[in-house]
C-alpha positions in Angstrom: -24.8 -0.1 -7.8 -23.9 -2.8 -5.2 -24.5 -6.1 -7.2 -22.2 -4.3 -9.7 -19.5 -3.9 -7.2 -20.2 -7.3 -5.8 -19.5 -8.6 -9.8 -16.9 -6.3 -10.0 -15.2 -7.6 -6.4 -16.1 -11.5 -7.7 -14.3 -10.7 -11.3 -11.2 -9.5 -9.2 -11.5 -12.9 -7.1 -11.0 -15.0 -10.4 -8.5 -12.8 -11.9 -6.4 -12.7 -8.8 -6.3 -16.6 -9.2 -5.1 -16.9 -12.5 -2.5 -13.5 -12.6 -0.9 -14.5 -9.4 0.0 -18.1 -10.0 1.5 -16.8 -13.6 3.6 -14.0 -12.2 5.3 -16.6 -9.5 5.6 -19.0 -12.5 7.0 -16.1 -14.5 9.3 -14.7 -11.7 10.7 -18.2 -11.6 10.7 -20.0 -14.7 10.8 -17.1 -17.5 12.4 -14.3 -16.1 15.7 -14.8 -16.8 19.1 -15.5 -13.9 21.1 -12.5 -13.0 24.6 -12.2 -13.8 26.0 -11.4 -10.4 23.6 -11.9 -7.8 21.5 -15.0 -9.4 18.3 -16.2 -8.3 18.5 -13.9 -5.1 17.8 -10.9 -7.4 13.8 -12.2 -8.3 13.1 -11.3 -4.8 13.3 -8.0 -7.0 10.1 -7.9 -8.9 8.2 -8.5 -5.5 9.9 -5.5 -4.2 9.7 -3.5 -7.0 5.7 -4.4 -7.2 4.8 -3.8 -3.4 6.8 -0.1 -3.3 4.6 0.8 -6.6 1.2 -0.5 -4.8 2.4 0.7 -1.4 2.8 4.5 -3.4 -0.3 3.9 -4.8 -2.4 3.1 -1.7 -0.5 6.0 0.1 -1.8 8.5 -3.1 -5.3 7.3 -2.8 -5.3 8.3 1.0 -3.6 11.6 0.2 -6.4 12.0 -2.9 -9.2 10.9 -0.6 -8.5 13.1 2.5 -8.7 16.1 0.5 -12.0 15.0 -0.7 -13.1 14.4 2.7 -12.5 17.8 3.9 -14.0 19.3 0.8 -17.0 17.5 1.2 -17.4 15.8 4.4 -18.9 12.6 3.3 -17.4 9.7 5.0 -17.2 7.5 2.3 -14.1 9.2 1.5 -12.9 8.7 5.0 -13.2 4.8 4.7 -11.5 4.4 1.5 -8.6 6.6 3.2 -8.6 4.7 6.3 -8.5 0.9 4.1 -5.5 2.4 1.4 -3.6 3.2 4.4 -3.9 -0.1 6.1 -3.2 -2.2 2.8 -0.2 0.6 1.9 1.5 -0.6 5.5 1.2 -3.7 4.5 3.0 -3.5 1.5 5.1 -0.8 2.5 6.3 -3.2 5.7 6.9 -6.0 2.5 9.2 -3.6 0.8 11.4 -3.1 3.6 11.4 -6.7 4.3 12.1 -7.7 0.8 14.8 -4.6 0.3 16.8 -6.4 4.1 16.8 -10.0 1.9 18.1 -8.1 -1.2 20.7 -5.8 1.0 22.1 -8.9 2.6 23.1 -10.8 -0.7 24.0 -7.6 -2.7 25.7 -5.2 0.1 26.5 -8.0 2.9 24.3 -6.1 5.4 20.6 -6.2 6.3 20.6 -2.8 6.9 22.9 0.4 6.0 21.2 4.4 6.7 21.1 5.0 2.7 18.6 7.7 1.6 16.1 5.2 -0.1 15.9 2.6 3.1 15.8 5.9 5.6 13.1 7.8 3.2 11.5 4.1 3.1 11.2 3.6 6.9 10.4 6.9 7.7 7.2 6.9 5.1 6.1 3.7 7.1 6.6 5.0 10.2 4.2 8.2 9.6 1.5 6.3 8.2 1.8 3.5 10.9 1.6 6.5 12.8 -1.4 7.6 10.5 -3.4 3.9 11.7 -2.4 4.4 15.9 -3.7 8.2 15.7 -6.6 6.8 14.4 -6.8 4.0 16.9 -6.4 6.4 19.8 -9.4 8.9 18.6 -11.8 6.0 18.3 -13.7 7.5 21.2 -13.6 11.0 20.0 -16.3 12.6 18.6 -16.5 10.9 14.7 -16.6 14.0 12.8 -13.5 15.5 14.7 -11.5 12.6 14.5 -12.2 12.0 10.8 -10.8 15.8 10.1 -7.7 15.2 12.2 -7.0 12.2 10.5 -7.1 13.6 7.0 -5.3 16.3 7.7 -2.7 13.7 8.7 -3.1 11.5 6.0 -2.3 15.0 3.7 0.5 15.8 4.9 2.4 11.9 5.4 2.2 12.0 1.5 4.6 14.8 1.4 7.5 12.0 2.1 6.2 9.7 -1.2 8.2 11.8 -3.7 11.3 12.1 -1.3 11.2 7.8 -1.5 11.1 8.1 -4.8 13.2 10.7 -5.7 15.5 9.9 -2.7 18.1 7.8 -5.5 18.3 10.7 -7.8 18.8 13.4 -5.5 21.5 12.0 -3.1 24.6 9.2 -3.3 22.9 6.4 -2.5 24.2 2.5 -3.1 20.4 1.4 -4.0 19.8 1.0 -7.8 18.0 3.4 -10.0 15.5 0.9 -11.9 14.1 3.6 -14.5 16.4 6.0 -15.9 16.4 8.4 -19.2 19.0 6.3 -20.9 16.8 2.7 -20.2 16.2 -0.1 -17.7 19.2 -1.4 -17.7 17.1 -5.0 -17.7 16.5 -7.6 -20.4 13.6 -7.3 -22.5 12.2 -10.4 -20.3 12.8 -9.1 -16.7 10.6 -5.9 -18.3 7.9 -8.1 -19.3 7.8 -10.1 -16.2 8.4 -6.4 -13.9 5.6 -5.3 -15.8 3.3 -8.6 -14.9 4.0 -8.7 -11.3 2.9 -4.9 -10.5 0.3 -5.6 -12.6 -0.7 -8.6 -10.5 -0.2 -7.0 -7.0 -2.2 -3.6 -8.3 -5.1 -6.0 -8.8 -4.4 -7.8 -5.4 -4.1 -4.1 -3.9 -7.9 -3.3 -5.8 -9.4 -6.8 -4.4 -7.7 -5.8 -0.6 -9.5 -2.5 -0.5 -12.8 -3.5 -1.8 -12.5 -5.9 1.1 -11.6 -3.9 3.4 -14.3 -1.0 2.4 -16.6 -3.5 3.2 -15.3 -4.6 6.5 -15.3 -1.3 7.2 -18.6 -0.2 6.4 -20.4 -3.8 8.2 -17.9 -2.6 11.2 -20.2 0.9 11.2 -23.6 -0.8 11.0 -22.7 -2.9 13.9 -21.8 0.1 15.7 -24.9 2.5 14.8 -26.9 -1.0 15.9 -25.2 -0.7 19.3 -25.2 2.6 19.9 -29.5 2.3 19.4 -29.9 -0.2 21.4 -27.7 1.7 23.9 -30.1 4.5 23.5 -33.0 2.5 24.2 -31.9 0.8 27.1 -30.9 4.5 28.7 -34.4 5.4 28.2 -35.8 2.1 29.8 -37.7 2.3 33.0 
């Protein structure tokens, strides 16, 4: 099972270095100029890319602290713990991304509009989410693994109030997707639809990374905490 990860991990590797030179190349050279705001508005596939991943990591965390509690195993608590720190990251690119946009489309870097106050607010709780679990490092491993999924649960409540934040108030962001269409050319589809694509397989290289990390981090520890042991029991 773990060479096949390890092909599976190297596959990503390669992929990753052909799917995101083409999406920048896309982005830039195929996607074509908008109208009013120009070249500006490409920063808009990176944005649209990282929310989606930055959803996704924050559903895998909400998906894998339920499993955690149901069955205690703490694989389940790793993967939670490395979605969350990869959905920050992308999460932190959105709003950095969305400020660019704001300035060249609204003539501010930052105005309290549902999406950009739902948006910070999700960051904050799972930044929030990472410091908690900073904090209860010294705790004991099974309570602070419980505590922590019981917080990574309920952050996820504020992932459909991002996302449905444009339809259910007056808001000055754009609605991307709506019943009648896209309101984008067949090509900005095509090359929307390649970048996510590209940063969901960056996202799936990150966490196997960062699972790994993980799990070397808690062989280290178990080492030390032996050794410890044995040096308490020394004459």
């Amino acid at each position: 099972m773990r060479d096949f990860l390890n092909k599976i991990e190297k596959y990503l590797f390669y992929l990753l270095g052909i799917i995101i030179p083409l999406s920048i190349l896309a982005i830039f050279h195929y996607a074509p100029k908008e109208r009013v705001m120009g070249d500006v508005q490409r920063i808009f596939y990176y944005h649209v890319g990282s929310a989606w991943v930055g959803f996704f990591a924050f559903f895998i965390v909400f998906i894998a602290s339920i499993l955690y509690l149901r069955k205690k195993e703490t694989g389940y608590n790793r993967i939670a713990l490395a979605s969350a720190e990869i959905g920050v990251i992308f999460t932190t690119i959105v709003l950095g991304t969305g400020m660019l946009w704001g300035r060249s489309a609204w003539n501010t870097w930052w105005t309290w509009d549902p999406r950009l106050t739902t948006s910070l607010i999700l960051w904050l709780m799972y930044l929030g989410y990472l410091f908690l679990r900073l904090a209860l490092q010294d705790e004991e491993n099974e309570k602070q693994q419980r505590l922590a999924a019981v917080f990574g649960i309920i952050a996820f409540v504020n992932v459909p109030l991002v996302f449905f934040s444009i339809r259910w108030w007056r808001t000055i962001h754009p609605v991307v997707i709506e019943v009648g269409g896209t309101g984008l050319s067949p090509r900005m589809i095509q090359v929307l639809i390649f970048s996510v694509l590209a940063i969901t397989i960056l996202y799936l290289q990150l966490i196997s990374l960062k699972i790994k990390q993980l799990k070397n981090k808690e062989r280290v520890e178990k080492i030390q905490n032996t050794l410890r042991r044995k040096e308490g029991m020394a004459p």
